[in-house]
C-alpha positions as CSV (number, residue, x, y, z in Angstrom):
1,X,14.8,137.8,116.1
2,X,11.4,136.4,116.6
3,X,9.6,139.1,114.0
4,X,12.4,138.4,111.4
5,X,11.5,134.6,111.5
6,X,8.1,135.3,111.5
7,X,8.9,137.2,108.2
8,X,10.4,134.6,106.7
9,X,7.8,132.7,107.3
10,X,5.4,134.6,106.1
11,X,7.2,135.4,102.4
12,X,8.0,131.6,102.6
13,X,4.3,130.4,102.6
14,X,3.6,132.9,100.0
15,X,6.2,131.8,97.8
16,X,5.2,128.5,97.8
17,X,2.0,129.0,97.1
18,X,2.9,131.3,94.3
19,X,5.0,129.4,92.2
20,X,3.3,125.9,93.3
21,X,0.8,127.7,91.0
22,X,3.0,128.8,88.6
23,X,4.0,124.9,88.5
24,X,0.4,123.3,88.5
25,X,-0.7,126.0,85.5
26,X,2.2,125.9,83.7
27,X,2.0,124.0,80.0
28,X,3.1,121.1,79.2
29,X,5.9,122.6,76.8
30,X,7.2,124.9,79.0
31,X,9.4,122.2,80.9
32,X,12.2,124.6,82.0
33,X,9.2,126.7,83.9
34,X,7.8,124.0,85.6
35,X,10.9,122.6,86.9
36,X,12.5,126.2,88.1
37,X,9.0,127.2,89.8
38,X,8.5,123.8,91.2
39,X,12.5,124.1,93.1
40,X,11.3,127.5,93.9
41,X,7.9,126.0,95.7
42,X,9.5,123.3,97.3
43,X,12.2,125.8,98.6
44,X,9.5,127.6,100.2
45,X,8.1,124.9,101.8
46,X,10.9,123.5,103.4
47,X,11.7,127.5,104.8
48,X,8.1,127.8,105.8
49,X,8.0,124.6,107.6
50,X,11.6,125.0,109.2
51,X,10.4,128.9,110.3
52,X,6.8,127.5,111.7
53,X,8.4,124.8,113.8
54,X,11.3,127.1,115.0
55,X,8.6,129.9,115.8
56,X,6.6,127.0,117.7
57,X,9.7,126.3,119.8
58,X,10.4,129.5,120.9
59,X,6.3,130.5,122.0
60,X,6.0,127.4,124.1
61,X,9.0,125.0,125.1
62,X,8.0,123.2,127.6
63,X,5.5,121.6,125.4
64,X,8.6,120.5,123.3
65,X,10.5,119.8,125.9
66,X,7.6,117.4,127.5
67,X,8.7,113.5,127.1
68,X,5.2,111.3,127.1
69,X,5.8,107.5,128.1
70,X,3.6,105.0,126.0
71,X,0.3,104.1,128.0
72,X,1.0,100.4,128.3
73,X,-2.7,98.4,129.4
């Protein structure tokens, strides 16, 4: 399960930064462009992100798990 997340992840990221290119390089006049590659780069950032912190979880979860209290001097 943990290699097919870490797939995800990894087409995520790339498809983010793929079409949040597409998006930045994209004319002016091509409005329907922007918009669909800029949905399709904010799609893969929310997947990477969700992926990376669910891939985080799973390595090490006592460091989630850890509840700091607020130094208080």
């Amino acid at each position: 399960m943990n290699k097919m997340i870490a797939t995800v992840c990894v087409i995520s990221w790339s498809g983010f930064w793929a079409f949040g290119y597409l998006a930045l390089t994209a004319g002016v006049e091509n409005t329907g462009h922007v918009t669909v590659a800029l949905l399709l780069a904010a799609a893969g950032l929310f997947t990477g992100v969700f992926t990376y912190l669910k891939i985080a979880r799973s390595t090490d979860p006592q460091r989630w798990r850890h509840v700091r209290q607020s130094e208080q001097g």
